[in-house]
N, C-alpha and C positions, 0 to 999 in steps of 0.2 A: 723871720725865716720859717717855713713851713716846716713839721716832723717830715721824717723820710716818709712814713704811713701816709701821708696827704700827698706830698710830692707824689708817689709810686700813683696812688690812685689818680692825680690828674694825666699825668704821661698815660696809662691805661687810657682815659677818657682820649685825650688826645690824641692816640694810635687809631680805638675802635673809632673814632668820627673820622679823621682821615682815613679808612677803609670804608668807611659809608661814600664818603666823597670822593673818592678813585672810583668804586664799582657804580654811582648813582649815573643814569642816563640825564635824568634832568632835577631839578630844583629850585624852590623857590624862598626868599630870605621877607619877613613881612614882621613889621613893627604891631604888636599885638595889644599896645595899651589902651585901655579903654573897652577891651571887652568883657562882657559876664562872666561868667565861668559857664552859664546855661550855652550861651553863645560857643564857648571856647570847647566847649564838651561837644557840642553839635557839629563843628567843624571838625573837631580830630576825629569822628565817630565817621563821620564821610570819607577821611583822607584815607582811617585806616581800611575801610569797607574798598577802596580806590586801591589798594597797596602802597599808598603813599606814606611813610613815615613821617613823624610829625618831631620835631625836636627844638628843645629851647637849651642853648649849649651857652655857657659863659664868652661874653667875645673875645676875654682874651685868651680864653683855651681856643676861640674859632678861627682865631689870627694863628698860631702853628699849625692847625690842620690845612686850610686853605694854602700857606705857604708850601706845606708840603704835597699838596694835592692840586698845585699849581693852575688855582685861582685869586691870586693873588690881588685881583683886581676888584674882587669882594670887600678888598679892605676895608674901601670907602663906607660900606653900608652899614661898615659892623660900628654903629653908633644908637645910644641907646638898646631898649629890650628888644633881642632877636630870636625869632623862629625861626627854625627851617623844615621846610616839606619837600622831601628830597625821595624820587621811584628810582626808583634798578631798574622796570622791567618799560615803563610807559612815561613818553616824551610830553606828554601833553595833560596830563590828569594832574597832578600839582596844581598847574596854573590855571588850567580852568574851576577846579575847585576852589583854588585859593580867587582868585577871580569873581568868581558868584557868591562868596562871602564878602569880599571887598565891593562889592556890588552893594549885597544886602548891609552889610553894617560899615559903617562911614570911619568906627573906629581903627579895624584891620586898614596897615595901609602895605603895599607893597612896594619892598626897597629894590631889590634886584633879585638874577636869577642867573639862572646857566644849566648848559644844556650839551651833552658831551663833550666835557670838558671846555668850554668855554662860557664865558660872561655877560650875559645878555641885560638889556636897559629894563625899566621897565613898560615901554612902551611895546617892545620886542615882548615881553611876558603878555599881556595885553594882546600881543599877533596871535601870539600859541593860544591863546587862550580860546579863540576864535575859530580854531583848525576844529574840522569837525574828527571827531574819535574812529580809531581803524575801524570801529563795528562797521560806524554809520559809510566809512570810504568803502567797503570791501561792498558793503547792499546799493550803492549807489553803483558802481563799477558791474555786481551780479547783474543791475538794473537793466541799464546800459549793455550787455551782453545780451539778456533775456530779450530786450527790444524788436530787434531785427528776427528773432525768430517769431515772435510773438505775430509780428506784422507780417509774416508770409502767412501762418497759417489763418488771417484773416483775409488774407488775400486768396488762399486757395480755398475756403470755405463758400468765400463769396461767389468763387468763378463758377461751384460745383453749385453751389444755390442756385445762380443764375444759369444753369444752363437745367439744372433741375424744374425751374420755374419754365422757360422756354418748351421743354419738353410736355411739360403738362399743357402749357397753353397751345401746343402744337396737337396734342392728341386729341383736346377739350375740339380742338375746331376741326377737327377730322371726324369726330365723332360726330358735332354739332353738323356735319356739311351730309356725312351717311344716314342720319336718321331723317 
C-alpha cells in the first residue's frame, strides 16, 4: 500500500492530466519504443515549438483521467509504453507532427487519438494528419478571393491597351495618308 505522500501526489497527477484532457482540443496516444533519445528530443522539440504538449503519464494513472474525462474508449490503447501529445489551441498539429515522425522512424507507432472530446482510430489520425493547417486554408481562400479581382484588372488593362494600341494605329495611318 502506497504512503499517503505518494497516494496524494498521484491523485494530484491524476486531477492535472484530467484537466489537460477536458481543456485539450485534440490528441494523439503513440507507442514510443524503439526510439533514441536524439530521435525522441527532436520530436518533443517540434511538438513543443507546435504548442503541442508531449506527455508520458503511467497507464494506469491514464485509465482515471480518461474515465473521468470521458474517453473512456482510449482504454484499449492504454497497453504498453504510452505517450501523449495532446493541443488546447490546434486540431491538427499533434497528428500531423506526430505523423511525419511516424513517417520518418518506423519505431514511433501510433495507437489512437481523439479530438473534441471524442475517439478517433488511427486511420482517422492519418485523415487529420492530411488536413492542410488554418495558415495554408485561410492563403488558399485569400487566393480564391484575390482571383476574380485579379482577372478584371487584366481584363481592363487589356481593353485600355487595346484600344490604346488602335488609337496609335489609327493616327500612325492618318498621319501616314496626310504626309
Amino acid at each position: 500500500m502506497p504512503s499517503d505522500k505518494i497516494l496524494k501526489q498521484k491523485q494530484e497527477a491524476v486531477a492535472e492530466f484530467t484537466t489537460l484532457l477536458k481543456d485539450a482540443k485534440a490528441g494523439v496516444l503513440v507507442d514510443y519504443r524503439g526510439l533514441t533519445v536524439e530521435e525522441d528530443t527532436k520530436m518533443r522539440s517540434e511538438l513543443r515549438a507546435a504548442g503541442v504538449e508531449y506527455k508520458v503519464i503511467k497507464n494506469t494513472l491514464s485509465r482515471y483521467s480518461i474515465k473521468e474525462a470521458g474517453l473512456d474508449d482510449l482504454d484499449k490503447s492504454l497497453a504498453g509504453p504510452t505517450a501523449w501529445a495532446i493541443s488546447n489551441s490546434d486540431l491538427v498539429a499533434p497528428a500531423k507532427i506526430i505523423a511525419k515522425f511516424a513517417k520518418d522512424y518506423e519505431a514511433l507507432e501510433v495507437k489512437a487519438g481523439f479530438m473534441e472530446g471524442n475517439v478517433i482510430s488511427v486511420a482517422e489520425v492519418d485523415q487529420l494528419a492530411k488536413l492542410p493547417s488554418k495558415e495554408e486554408l485561410i492563403s488558399k481562400v485569400m487566393s480564391s478571393l484575390n482571383s476574380p479581382a485579379t482577372g478584371l484588372v487584366g481584363v481592363l488593362n487589356g481593353s485600355v491597351r487595346a484600344l490604346a494600341i488602335a488609337l496609335n494605329a489609327l493616327a500612325e495611318k492618318k498621319q501616314a495618308a496626310g504626309e
